[in-house]
SENUSE-799594 format. One line per 4 residues: number of its first residue (from 1); their letters; for each residue x, y, z of N, C-alpha, C. Coordinates in Angstrom, 1 decimal. Each point is the difference from the previous one (the first is absolute). Layout:
<tikes>
NUM> A> X:Y:Z:X:Y:Z:X:Y:Z | ... $
</tikes>
This chain:
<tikes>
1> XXXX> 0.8:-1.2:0.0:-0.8:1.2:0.0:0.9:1.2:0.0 | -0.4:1.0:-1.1:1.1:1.1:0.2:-0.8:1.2:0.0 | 0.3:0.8:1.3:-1.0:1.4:0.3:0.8:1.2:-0.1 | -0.5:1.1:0.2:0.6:1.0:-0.2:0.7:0.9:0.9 $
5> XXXX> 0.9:0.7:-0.3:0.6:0.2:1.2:-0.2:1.4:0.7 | 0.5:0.2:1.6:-0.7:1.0:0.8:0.8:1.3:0.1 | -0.9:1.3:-0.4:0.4:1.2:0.1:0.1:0.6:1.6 | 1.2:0.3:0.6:0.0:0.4:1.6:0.2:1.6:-0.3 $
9> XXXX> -0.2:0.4:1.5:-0.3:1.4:-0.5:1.1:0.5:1.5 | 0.2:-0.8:0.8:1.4:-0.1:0.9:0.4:-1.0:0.4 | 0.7:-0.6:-0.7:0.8:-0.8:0.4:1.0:-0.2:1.2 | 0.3:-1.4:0.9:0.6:0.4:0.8:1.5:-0.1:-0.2 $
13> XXXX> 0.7:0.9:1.0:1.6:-0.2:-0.7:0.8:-0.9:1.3 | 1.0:-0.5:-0.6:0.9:-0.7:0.9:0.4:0.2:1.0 | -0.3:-0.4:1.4:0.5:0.4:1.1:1.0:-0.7:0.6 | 0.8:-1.3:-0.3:1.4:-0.1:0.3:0.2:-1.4:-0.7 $
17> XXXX> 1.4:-0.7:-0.2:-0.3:-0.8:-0.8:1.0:-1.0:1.0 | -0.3:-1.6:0.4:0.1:-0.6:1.0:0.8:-1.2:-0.7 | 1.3:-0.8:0.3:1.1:-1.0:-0.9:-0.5:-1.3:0.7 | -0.7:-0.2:1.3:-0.1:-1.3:0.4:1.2:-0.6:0.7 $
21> XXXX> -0.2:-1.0:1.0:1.0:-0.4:0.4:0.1:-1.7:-0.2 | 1.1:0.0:-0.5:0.6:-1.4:-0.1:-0.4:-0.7:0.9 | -0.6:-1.5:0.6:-0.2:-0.5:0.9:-0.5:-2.0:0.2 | 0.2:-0.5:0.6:-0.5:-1.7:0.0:-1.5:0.2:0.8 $
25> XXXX> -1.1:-1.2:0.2:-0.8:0.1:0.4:-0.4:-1.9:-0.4 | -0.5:-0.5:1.4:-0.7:-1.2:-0.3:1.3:-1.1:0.5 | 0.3:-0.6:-1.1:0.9:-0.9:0.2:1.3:0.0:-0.9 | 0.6:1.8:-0.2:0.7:0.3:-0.4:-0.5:0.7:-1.2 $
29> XXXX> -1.1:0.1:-0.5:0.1:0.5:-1.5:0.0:1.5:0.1 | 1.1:0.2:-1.3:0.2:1.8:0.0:-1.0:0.3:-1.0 | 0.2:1.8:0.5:-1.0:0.6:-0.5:0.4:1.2:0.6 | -0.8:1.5:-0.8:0.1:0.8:0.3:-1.0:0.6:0.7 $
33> XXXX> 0.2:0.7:1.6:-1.2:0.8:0.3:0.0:1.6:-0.5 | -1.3:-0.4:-0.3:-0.2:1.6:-1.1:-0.5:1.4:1.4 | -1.3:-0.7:0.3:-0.5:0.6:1.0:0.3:-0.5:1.2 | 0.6:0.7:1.0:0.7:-0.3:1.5:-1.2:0.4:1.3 $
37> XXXX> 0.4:-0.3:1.0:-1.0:0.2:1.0:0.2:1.7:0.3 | 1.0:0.6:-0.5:0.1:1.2:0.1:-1.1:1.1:-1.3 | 0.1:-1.0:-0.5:-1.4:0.9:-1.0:-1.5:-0.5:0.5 | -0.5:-0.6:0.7:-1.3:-0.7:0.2:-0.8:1.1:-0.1 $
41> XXXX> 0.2:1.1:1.1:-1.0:1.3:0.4:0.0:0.6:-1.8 | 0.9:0.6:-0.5:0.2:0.5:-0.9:-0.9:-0.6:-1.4 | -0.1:-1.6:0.0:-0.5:-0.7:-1.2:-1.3:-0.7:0.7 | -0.7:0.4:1.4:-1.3:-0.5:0.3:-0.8:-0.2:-0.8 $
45> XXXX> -0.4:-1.2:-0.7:-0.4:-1.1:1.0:1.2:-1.0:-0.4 | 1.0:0.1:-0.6:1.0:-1.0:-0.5:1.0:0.0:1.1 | 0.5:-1.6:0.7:0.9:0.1:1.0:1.5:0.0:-0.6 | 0.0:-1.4:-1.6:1.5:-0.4:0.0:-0.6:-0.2:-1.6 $
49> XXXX> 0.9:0.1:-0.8:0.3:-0.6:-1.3:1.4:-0.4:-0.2 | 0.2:-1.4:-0.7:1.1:-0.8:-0.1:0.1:-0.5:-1.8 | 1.4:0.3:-0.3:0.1:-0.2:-1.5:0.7:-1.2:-0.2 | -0.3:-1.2:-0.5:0.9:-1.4:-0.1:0.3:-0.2:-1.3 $
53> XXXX> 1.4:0.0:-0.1:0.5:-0.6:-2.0:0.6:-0.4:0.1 | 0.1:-1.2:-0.6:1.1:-0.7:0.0:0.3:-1.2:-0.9 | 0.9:-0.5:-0.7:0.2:-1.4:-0.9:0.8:-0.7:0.8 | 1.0:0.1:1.0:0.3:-0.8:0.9:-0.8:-0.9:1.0 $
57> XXXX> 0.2:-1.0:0.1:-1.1:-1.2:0.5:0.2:0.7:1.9 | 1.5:0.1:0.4:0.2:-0.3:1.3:-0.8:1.5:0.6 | 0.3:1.1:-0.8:-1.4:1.0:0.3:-0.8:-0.2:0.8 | -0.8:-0.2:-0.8:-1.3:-0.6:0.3:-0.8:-1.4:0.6 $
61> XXXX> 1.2:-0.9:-0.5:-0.4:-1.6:-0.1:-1.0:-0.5:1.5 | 0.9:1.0:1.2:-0.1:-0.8:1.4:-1.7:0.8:0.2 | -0.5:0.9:-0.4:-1.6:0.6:-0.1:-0.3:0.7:1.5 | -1.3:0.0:0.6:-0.3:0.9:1.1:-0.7:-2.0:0.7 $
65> XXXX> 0.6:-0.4:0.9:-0.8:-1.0:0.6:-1.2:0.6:0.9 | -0.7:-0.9:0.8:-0.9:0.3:1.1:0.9:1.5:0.7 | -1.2:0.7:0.1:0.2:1.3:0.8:-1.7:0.6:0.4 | -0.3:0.5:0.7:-1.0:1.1:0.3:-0.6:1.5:-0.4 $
69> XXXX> -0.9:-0.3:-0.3:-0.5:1.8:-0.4:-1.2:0.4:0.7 | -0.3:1.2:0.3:-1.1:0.7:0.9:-0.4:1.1:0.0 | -0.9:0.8:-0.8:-0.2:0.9:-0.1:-0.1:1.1:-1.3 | 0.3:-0.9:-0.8:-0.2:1.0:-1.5:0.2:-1.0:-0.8 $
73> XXXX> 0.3:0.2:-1.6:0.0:-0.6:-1.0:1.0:-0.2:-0.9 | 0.7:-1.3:-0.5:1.3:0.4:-0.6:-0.9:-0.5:-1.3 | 0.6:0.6:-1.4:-0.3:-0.3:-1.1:1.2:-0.1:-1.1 | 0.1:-1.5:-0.1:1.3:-0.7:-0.7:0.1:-0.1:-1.8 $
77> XXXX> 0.2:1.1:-0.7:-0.3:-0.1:-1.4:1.8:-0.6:-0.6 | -0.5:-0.9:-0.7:1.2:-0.7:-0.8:0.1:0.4:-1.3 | 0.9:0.5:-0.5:0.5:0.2:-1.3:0.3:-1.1:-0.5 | 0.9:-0.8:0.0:0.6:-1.3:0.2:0.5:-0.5:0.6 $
81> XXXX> -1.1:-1.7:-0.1:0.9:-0.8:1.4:-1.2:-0.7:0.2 | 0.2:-1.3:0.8:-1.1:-0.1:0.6:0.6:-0.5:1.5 | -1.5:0.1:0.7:0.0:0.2:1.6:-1.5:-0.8:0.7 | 0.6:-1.1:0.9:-1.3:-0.8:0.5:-0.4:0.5:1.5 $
85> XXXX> -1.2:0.3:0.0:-0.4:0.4:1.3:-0.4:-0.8:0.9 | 0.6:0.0:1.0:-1.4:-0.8:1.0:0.0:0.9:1.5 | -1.2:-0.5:0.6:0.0:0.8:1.2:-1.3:-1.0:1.0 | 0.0:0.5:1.3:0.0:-0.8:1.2:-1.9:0.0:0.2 $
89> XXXX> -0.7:0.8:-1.3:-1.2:-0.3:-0.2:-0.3:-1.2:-0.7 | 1.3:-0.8:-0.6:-0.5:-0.8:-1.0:-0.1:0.3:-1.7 | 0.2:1.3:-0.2:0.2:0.6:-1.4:1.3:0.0:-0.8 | -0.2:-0.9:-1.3:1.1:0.1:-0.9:-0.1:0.5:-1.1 $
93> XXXX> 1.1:0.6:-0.6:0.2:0.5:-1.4:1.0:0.0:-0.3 | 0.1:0.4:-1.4:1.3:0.1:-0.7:-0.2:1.3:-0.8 | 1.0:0.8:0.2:0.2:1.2:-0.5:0.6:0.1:-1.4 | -0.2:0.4:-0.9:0.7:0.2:-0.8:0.5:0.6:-1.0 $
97> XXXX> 0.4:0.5:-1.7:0.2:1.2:-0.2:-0.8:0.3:-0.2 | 0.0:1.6:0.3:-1.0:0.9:-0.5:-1.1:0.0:1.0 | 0.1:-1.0:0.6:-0.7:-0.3:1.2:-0.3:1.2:1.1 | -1.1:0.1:0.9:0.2:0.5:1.3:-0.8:-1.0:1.8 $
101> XXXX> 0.4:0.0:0.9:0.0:-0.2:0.9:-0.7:1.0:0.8 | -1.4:0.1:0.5:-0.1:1.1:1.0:-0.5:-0.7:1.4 | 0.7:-0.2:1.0:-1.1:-0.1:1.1:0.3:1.3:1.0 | -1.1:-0.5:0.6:-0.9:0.5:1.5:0.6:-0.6:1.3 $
105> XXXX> 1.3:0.4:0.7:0.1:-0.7:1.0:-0.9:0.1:1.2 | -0.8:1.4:0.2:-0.4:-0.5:0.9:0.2:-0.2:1.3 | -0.9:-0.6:0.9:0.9:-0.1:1.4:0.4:-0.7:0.1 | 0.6:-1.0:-1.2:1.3:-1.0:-0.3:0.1:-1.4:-0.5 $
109> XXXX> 1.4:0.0:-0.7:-0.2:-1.1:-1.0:1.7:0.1:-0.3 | 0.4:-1.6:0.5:1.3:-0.4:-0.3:-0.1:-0.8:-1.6 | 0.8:0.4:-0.5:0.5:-0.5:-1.4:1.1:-0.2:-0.3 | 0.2:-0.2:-1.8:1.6:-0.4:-0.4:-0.4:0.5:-1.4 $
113> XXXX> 0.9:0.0:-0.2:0.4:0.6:-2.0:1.5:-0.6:-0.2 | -0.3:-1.0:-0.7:1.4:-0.6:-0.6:0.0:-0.1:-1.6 | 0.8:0.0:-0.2:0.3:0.2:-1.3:-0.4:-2.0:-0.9 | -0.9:0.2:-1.3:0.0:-1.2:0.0:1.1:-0.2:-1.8 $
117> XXXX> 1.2:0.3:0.2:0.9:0.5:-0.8:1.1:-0.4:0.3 | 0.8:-0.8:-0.5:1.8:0.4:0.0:0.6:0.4:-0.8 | 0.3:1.1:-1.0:0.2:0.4:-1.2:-0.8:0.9:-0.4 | 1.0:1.1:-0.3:-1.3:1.2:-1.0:-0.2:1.0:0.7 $
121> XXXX> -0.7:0.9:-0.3:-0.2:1.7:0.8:-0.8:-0.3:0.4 | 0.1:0.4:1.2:-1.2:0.4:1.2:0.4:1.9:0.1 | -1.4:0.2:-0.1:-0.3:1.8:0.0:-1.3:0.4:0.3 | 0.2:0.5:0.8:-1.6:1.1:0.7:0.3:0.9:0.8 $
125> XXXX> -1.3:0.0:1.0:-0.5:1.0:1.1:-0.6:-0.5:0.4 | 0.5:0.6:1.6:-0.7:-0.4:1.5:-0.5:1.2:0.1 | -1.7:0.5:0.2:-0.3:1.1:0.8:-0.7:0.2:1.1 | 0.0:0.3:1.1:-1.3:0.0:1.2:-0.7:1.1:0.0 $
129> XXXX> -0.7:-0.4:0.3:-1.1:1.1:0.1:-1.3:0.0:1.4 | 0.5:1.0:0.5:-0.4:-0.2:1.2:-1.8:-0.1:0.1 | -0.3:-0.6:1.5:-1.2:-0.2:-0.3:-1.1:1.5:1.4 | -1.1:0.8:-0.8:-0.5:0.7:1.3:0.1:-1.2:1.8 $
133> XXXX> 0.1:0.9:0.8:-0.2:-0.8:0.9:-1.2:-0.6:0.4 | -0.8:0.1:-0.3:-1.1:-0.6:0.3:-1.0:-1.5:-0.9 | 1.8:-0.1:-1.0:-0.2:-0.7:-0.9:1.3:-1.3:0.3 | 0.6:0.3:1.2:1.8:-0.4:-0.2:-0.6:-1.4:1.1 $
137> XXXX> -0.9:-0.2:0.3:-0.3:-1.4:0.8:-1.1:-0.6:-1.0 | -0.3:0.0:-1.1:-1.0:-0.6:-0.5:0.5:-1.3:-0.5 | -1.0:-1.0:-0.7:0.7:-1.3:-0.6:1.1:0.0:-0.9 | 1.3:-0.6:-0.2:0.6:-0.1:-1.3:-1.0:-0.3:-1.1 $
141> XXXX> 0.9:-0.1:-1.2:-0.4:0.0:-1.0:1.1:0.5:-1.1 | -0.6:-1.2:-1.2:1.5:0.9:-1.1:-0.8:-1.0:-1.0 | 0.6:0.9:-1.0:-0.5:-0.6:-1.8:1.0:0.0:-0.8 | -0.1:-1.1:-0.7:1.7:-0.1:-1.2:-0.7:0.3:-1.6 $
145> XXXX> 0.3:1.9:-0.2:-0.4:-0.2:-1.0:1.0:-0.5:-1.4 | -0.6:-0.5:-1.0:1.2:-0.5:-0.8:-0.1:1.1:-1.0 | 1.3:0.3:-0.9:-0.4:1.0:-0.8:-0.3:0.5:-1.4 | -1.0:-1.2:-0.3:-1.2:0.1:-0.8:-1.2:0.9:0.7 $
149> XXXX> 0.0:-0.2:1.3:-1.1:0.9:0.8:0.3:1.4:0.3 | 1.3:0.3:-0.4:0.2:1.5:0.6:-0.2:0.9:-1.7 | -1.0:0.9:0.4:-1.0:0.5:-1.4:1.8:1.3:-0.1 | -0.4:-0.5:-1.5:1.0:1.0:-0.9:-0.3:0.8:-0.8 $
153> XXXX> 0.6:1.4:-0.6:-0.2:0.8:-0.6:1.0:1.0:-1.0 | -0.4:0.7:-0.9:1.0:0.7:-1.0:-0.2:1.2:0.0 | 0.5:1.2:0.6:0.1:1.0:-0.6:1.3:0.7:-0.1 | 0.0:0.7:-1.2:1.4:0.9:-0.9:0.8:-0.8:0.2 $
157> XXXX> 0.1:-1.1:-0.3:1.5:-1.0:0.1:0.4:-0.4:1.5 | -1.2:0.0:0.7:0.6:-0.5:1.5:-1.5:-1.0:0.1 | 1.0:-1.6:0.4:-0.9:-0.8:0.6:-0.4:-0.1:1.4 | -1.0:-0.1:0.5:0.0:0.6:1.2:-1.1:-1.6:0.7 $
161> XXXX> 0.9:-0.5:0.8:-0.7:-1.1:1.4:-0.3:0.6:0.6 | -1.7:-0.1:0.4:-0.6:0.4:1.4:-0.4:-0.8:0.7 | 1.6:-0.8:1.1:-0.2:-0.1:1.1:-1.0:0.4:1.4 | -0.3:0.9:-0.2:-0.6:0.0:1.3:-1.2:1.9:-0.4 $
165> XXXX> -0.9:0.5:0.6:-0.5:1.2:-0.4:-0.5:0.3:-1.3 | 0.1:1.0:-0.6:-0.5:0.2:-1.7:0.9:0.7:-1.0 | -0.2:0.0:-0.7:1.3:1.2:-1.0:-0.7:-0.1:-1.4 | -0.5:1.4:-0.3:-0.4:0.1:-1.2:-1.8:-0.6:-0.2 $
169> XXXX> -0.6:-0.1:1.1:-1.1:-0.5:0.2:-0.2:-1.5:-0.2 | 0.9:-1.0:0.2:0.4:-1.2:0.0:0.5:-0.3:1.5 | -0.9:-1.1:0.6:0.1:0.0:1.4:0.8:-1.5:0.0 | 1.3:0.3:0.9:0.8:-1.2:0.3:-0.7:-1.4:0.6 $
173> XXXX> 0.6:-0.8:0.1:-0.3:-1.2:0.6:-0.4:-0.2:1.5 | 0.6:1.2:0.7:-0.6:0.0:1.3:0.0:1.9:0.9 | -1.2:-0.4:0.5:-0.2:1.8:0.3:0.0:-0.6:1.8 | 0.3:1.2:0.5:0.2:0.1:1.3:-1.3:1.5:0.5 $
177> XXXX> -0.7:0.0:0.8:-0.7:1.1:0.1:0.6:1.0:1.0 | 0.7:-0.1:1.2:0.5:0.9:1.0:1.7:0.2:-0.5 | 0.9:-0.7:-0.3:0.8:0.8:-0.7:0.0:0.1:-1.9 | -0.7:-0.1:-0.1:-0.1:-0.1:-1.6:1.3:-0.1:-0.9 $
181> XXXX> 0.2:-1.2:0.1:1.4:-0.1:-0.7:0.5:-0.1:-1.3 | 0.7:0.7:-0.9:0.2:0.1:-1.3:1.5:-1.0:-0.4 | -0.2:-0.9:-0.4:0.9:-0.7:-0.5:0.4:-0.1:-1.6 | 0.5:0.4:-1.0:0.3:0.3:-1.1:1.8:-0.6:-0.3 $
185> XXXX> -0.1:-1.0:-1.0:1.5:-0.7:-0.8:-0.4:1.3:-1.6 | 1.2:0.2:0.1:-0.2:0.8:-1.5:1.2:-0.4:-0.6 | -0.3:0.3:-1.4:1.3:-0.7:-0.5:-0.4:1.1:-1.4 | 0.9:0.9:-0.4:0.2:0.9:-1.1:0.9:-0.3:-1.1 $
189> XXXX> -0.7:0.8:-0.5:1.1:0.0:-1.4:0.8:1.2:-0.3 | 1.2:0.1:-0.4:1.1:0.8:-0.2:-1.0:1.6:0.0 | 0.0:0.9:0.7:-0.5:1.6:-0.2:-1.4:-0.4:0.6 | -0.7:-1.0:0.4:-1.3:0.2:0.3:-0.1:0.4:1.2 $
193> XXXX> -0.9:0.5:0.0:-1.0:1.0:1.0:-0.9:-0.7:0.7 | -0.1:-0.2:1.1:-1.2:-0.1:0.6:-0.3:0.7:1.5 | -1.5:-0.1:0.3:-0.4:1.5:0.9:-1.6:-1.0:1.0 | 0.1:-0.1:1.0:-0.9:-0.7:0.8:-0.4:1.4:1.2 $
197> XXXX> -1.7:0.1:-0.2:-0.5:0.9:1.3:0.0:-0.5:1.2 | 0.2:0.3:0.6:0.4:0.0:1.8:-0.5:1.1:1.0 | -1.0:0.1:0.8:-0.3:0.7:1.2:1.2:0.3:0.9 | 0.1:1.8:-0.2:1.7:0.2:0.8:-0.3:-0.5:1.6 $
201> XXXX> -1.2:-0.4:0.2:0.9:-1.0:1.3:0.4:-1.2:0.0 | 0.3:-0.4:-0.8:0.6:-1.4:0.2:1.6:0.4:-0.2 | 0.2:-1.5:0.8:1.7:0.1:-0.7:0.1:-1.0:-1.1 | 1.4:0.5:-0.5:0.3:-1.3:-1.8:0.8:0.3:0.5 $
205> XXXX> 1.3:-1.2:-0.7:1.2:0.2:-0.5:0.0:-0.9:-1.2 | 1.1:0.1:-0.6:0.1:-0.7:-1.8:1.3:-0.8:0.7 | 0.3:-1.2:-0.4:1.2:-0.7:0.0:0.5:-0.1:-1.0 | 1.1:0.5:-1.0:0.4:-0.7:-1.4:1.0:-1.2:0.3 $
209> XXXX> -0.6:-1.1:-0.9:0.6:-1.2:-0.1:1.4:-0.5:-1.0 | -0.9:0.9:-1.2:0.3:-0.1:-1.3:0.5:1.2:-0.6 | 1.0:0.6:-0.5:0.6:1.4:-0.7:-0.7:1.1:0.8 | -0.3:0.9:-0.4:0.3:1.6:0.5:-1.6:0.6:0.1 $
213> XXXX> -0.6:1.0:0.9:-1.4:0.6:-0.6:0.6:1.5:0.2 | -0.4:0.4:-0.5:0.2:1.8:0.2:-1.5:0.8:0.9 | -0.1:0.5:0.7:-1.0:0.7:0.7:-0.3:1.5:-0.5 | -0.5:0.6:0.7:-0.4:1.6:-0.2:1.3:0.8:0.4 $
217> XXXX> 0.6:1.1:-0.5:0.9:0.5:0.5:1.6:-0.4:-0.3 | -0.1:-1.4:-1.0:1.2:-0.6:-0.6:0.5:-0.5:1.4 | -0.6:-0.6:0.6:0.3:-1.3:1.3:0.2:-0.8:-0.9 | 1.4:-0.8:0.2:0.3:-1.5:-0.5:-0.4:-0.9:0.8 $
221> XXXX> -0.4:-1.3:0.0:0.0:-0.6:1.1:0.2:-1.7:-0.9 | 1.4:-0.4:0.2:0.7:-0.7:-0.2:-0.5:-1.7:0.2 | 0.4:-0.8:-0.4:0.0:-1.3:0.3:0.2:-0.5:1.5 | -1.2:-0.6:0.9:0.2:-0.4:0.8:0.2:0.9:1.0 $
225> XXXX> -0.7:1.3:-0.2:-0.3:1.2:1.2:-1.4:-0.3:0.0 | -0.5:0.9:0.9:-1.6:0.1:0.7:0.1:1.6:-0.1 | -0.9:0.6:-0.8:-0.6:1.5:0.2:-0.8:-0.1:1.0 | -0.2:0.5:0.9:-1.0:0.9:0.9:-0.9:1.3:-0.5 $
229> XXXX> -1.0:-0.4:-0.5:-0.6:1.4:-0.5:-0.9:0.8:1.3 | 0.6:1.5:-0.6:-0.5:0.8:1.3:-1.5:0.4:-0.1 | -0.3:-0.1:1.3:-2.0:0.4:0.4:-0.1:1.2:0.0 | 0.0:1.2:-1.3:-0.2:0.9:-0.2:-1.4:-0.1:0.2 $
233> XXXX> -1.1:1.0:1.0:-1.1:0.1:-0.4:-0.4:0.6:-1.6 | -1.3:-0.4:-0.6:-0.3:0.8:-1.1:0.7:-0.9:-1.4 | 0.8:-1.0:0.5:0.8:-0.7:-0.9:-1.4:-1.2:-0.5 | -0.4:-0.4:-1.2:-0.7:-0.8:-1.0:0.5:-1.4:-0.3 $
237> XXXX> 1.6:-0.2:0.6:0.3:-1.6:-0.8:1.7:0.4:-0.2 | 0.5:-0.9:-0.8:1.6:-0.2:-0.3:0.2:-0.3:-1.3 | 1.2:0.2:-0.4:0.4:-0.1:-1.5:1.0:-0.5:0.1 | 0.1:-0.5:-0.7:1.6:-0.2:-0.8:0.2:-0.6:-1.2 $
241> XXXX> 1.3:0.2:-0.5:0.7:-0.8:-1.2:1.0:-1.2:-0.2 | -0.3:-0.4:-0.7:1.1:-0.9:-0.3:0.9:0.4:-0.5 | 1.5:-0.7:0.2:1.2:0.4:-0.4:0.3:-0.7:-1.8 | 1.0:-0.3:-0.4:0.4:0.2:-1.4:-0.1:-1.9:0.0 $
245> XXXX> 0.2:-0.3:0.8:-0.1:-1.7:0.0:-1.2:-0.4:1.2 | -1.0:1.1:-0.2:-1.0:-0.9:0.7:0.0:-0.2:1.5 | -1.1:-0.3:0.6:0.0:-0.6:1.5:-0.8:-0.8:0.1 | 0.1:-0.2:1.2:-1.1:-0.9:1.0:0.0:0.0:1.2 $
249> XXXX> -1.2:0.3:0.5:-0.1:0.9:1.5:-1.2:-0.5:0.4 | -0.2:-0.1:1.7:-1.1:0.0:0.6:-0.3:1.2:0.6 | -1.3:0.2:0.0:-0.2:1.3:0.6:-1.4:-0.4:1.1 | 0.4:0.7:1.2:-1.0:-0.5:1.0:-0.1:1.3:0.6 $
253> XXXX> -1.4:-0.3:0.7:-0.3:1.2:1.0:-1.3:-0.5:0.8 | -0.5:0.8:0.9:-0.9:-0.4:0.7:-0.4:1.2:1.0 | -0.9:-0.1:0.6:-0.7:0.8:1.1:0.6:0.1:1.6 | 0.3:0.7:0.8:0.9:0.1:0.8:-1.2:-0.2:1.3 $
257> XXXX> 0.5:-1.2:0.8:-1.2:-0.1:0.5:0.6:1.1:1.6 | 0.9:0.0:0.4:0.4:1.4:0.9:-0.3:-0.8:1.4 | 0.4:-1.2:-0.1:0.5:-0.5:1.7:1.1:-0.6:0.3 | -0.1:0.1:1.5:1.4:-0.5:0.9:0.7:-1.2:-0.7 $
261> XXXX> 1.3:-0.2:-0.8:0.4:-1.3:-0.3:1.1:-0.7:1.3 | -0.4:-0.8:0.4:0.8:-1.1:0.8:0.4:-1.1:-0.3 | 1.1:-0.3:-0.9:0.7:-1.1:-0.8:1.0:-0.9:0.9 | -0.4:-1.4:0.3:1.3:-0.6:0.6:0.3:-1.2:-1.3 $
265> XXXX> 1.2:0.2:-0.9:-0.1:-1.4:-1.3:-1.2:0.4:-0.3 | -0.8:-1.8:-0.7:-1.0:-0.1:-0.3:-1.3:0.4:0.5 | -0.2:1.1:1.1:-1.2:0.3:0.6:0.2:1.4:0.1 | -1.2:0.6:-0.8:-0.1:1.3:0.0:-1.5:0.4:0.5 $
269> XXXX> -0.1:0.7:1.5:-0.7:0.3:0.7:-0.7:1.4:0.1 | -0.8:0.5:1.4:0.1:1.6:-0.3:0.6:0.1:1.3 | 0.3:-0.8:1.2:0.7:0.2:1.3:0.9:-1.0:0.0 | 0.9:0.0:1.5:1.1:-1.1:0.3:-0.8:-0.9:0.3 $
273> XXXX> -1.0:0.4:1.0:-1.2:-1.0:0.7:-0.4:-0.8:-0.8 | -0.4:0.3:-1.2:-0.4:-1.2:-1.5:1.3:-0.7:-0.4 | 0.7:0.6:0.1:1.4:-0.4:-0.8:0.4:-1.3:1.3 | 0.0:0.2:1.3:0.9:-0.8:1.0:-1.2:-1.0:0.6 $
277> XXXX> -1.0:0.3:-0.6:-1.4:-1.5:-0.5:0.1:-0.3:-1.4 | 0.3:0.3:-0.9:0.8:-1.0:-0.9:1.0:-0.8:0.2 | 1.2:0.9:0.3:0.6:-1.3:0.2:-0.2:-1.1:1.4 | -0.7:0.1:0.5:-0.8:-0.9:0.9:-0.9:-1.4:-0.5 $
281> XXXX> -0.6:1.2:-1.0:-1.2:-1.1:-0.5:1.0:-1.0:-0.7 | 0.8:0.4:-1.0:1.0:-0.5:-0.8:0.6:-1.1:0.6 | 0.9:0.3:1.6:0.8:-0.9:0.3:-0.8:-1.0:0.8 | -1.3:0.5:0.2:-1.0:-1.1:0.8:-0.3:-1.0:-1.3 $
285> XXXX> -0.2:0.3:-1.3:-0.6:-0.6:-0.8:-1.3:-0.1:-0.4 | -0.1:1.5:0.1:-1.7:0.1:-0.2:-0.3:1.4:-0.8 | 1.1:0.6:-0.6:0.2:0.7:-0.9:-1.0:0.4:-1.1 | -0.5:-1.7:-0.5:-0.9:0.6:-0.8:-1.7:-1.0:0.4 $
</tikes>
């Protein structure tokens, strides 16, 4: 489907541009964290984003075993690779390219993500996304979509996955109603343009994966940086371009839900009091 593309009338401009930190997680697998606990407040309702690439087996190979989550939502999108899920409700899947992973942890749910792979690229994103509090003890829950299900689109030479929210009046695969989450894979062609509306209260940032995008104001923002775009009131949406070889970028944003975060690891709370009954529930074994 190819629609037409969006005239903004202020666009937002770049407010800092973020390299990620080198890092292991799970059972050794590297990756980069994009988004740190020191941006949480800043990128509300998003806690952590994590960038994995790799054609080396030992990378990746050893995966995330049994571990615990509590309190918000991670959403595991695979570029390539595949990845078998299980978890302590009894729920399996297999992830795979192009694939996405979303669950609901909830007031808790031990799982694993191992790679069902020895050879070959493994590449994606890990994102959380926190849950309101009055939503952070509810049932788990998660859906493996595969991605024939994630609805696609064409405009001015940018393909555009909608992951999660709407873009272009094409509503993603999964909508959230209290942070309203915009999840967008874009993938351009050499000079293309593309321009998504956004309510200046939310936060976005753009990740580039793939070559260069240009912004408002001749911002570069490089391979494997994070723009932060600034909450100018009065601001309509974001722009940008692609560079001379093209990109490929995810662009996210969402609604800031504006409470207390209390993170211990895998449990993200609104007090210590929730946080030091997690890990209670956890080490009693009643977690979920």
């Amino acid at each position: 489907m190819k629609l037409n593309p969006i005239v903004l009338q202020a666009p937002r401009a770049v407010e800092r541009l973020i390299a990620g930190q080198a890092t292991s997680d799970g059972a050794g697998v590297k990756l980069t964290r994009v988004l740190t606990q020191n941006l949480q407040r800043r990128l509300d309702p998003y806690l952590m984003l994590d960038a994995f690439g790799s054609d080396k087996a030992d990378d990746y190979i050893a995966g995330f075993p049994d571990h615990p989550h509590r309190g918000f939502e991670t959403i595991t999108y695979m570029l390539e690779g595949r990845m078998r899920h299980r978890d302590s409700a009894g729920n399996e899947g297999l992830l795979g390219n192009g694939g996405v992973q979303w669950m609901t942890a909830g007031r808790g749910v031990i799982h694993s993500e191992l790679p069902e792979q020895e050879e070959g690229r493994m590449e994606g994103f890990q994102l959380w996304l926190n849950l309101p509090s009055f939503e952070k003890m509810r049932e788990p829950w998660y859906r493996d979509i595969p991605s024939p299900q994630i609805p696609e689109f064409e405009v001015d030479g940018v393909k555009v996955r909608v992951i999660a929210g709407a873009s272009h009046g094409v509503a993603g695969a999964v909508q959230r109603e209290h942070t309203e989450p915009l999840y967008l894979d874009l993938h351009l062609q050499p000079g293309a343009r593309f321009s998504q509306l956004l309510p200046d209260t939310h936060n976005v940032f753009v990740y580039v994966y793939r070559g260069e995008l240009a912004f408002a104001g001749e911002v570069q923002v490089p391979q494997q940086r994070m723009a932060i775009l600034a909450n100018t009131p009065g601001c309509d949406g974001l722009s940008f371009t692609a560079g001379a070889a093209g990109a490929r970028a995810i662009l996210v944003a969402g609604k800031p839900l504006g409470e207390p975060i209390a993170q211990h690891g895998p449990f993200v709370m609104n007090t210590q009091a929730e946080l030091i009954q997690a890990v209670r529930d956890f080490q009693a074994g009643v977690l979920a």
